[in-house]
C-alpha positions as CSV (number, residue, x, y, z in Angstrom):
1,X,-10.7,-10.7,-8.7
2,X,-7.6,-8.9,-7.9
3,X,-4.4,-8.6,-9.6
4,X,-1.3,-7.5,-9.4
5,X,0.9,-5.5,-12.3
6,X,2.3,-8.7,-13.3
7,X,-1.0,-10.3,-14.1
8,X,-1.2,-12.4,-11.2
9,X,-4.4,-13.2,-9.2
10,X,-4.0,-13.4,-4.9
11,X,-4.8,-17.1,-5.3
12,X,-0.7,-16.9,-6.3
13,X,0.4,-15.7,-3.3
14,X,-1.6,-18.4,-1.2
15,X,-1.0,-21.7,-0.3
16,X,-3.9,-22.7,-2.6
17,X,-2.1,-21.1,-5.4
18,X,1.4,-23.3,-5.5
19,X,4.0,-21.2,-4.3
20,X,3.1,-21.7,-0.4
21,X,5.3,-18.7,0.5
22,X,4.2,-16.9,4.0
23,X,3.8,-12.8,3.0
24,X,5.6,-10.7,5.8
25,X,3.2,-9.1,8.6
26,X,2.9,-5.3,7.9
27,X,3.5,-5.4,4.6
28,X,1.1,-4.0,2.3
29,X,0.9,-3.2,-1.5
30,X,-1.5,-1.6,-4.3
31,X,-3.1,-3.7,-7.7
32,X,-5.6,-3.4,-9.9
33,X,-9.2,-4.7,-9.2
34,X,-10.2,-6.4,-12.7
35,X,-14.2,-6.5,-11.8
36,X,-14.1,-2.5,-11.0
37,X,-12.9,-1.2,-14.3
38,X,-9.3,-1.3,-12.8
39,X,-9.9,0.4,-9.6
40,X,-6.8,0.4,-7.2
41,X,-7.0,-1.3,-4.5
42,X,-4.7,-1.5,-1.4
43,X,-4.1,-5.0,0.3
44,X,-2.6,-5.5,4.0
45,X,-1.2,-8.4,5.3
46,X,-1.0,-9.7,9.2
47,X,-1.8,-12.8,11.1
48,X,-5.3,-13.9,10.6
49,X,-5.8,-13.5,14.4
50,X,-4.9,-9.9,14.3
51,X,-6.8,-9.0,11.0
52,X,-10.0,-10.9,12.4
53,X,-9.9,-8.5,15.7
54,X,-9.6,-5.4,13.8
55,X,-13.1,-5.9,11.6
56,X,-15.8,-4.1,13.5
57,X,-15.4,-0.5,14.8
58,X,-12.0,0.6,13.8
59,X,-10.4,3.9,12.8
60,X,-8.5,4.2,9.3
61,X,-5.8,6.8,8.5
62,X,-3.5,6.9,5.8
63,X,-0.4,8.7,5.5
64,X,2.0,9.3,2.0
65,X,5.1,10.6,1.2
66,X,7.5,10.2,-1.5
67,X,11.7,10.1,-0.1
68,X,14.2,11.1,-2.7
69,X,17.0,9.4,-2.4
70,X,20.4,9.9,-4.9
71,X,21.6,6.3,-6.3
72,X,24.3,6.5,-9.0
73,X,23.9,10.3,-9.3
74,X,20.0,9.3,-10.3
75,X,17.6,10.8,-8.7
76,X,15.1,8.0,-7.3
77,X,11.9,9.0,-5.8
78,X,10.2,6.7,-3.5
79,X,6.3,6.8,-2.2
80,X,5.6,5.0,0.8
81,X,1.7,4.8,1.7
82,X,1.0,4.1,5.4
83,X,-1.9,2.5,6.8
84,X,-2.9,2.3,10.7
85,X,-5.7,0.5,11.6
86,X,-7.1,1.1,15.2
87,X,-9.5,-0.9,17.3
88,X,-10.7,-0.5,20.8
89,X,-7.9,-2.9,22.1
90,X,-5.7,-3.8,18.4
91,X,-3.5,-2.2,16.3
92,X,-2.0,-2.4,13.0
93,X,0.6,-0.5,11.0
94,X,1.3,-1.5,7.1
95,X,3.4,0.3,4.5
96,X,3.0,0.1,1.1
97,X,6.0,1.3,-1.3
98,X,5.6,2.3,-4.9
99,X,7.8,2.2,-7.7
100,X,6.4,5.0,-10.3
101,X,8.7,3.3,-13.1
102,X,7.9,-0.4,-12.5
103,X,5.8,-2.4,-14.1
104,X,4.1,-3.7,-11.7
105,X,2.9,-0.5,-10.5
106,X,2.3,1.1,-13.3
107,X,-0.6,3.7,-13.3
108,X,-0.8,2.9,-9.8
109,X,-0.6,6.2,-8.9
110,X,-2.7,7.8,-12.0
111,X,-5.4,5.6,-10.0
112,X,-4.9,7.1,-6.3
113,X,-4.6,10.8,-7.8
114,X,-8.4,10.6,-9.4
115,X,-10.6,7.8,-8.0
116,X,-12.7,8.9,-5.1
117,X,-13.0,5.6,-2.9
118,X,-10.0,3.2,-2.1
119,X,-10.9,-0.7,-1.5
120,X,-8.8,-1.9,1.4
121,X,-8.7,-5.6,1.7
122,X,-6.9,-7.8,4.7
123,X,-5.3,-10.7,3.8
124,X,-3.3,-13.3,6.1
125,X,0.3,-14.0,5.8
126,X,-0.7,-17.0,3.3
127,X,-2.8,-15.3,1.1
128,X,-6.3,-15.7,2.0
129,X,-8.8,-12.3,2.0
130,X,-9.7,-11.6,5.9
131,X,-12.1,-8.8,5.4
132,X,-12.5,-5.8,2.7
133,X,-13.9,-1.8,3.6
134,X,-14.6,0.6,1.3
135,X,-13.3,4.5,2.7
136,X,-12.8,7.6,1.1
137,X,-9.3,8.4,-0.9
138,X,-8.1,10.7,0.9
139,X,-4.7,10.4,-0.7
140,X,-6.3,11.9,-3.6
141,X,-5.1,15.4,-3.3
142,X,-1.6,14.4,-2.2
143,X,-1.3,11.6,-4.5
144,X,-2.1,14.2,-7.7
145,X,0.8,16.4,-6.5
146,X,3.4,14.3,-5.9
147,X,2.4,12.6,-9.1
148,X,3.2,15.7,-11.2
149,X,6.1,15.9,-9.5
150,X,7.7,12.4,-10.4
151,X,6.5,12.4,-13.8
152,X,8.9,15.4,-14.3
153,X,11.6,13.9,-12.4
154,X,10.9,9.9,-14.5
155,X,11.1,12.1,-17.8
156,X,14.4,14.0,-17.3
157,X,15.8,11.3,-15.6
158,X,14.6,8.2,-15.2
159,X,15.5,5.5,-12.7
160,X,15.7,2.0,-12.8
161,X,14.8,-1.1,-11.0
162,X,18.1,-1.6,-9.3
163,X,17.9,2.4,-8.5
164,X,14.5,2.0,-6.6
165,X,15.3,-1.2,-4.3
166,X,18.6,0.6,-3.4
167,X,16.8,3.5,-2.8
168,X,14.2,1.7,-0.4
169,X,16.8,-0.4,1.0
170,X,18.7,3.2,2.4
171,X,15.2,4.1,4.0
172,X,14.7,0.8,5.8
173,X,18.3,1.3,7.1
174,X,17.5,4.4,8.2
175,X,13.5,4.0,9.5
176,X,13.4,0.1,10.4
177,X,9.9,-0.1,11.1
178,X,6.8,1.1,10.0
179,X,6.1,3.3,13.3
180,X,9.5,5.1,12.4
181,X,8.4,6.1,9.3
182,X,5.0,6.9,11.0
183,X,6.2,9.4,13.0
184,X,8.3,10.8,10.1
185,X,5.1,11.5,8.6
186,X,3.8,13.6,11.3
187,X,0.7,15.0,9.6
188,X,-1.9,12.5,8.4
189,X,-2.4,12.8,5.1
190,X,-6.2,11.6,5.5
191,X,-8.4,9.8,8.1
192,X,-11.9,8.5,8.3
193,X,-13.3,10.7,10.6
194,X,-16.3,7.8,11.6
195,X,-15.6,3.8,12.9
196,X,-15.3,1.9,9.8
197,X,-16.1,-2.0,9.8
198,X,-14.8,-4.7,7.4
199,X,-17.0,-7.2,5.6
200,X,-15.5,-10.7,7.1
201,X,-14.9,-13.4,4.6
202,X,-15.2,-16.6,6.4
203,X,-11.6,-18.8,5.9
């Protein structure tokens, strides 16, 4: 089963869980994975039509960076993980954004700095799993710096809530789409260097 910080299974976000409310294409965040001794995992969301093109032979790379930006004289660190899926004809971009200081990502980041694999699951905009892979964290060794590097920063002076959306607010003003910030990243951080396939879960 997979969670979120806030203790919520993906059933919530579905329109089998209630709430009925459509996630935004490209958009893409990290939970814990409750069966796997509380594995992170990163989830990705697109159209079920795009997602279900982009199971069989496709290249994975992931890209991180954390962007400082000042709020309120605070000092507010924000890491944006980038994933681009490519398939003989499709594409997809998703960005995921964490919050060191939240809740709901909490030890998120302890996670991506030490575990070897990364579980990558695709969801549609409702909700419902599309496919899951298993690749190799190759965040890992840029994940463990910037992670030393934050926990300095969260302990001298910490941000807030408020701070952080601000803060990612100013970078979406800035880079407005997720193939801005792509290119802002200009070195990969990490890509499967052989075709990786998703296991399809039927709708």
């Amino acid at each position: 089963m997979h969670r979120n910080h806030a203790g919520s299974d993906l059933a919530s976000y579905s329109g089998d869980g209630g709430r009925g409310l459509a996630l935004p294409p490209g958009h893409a965040w990290f939970a814990l994975d409750i069966d796997e001794d509380d594995h992170a995992l990163l989830l990705a969301c697109s159209k079920r039509e795009q997602l279900e093109s982009l199971l069989e032979h496709v290249n994975l790379n992931l890209r991180a960076r954390a962007i400082t930006v000042i709020i309120d004289n605070v000092a507010v660190p924000v890491v944006v993980v980038l994933l681009r899926i490519q398939g003989s004809q499709e594409s997809a971009l998703f960005s995921a954004w964490v919050n060191a200081l939240s809740h709901r990502t909490s030890g998120i980041l302890d996670k991506l700095a030490t575990q070897p694999h990364l579980p990558v699951v695709l969801v549609d905009e409702h909700g419902h799993t599309v496919g899951a892979s298993l690749v190799k964290n190759v965040l890992l060794p840029r994940i463990n710096s910037l992670r030393n590097w934050i926990e300095d920063v969260a302990r001298t002076n910490p941000w807030t809530n408020s701070h952080f959306a601000a803060a990612k607010t100013y970078i979406r003003s800035q880079h407005t789409a997720n193939e801005d910030l792509w290119e802002l990243f200009n070195e990969d951080s990490g890509g499967e260097k052989r075709q990786r396939e998703f296991t399809a879960v039927p709708a």
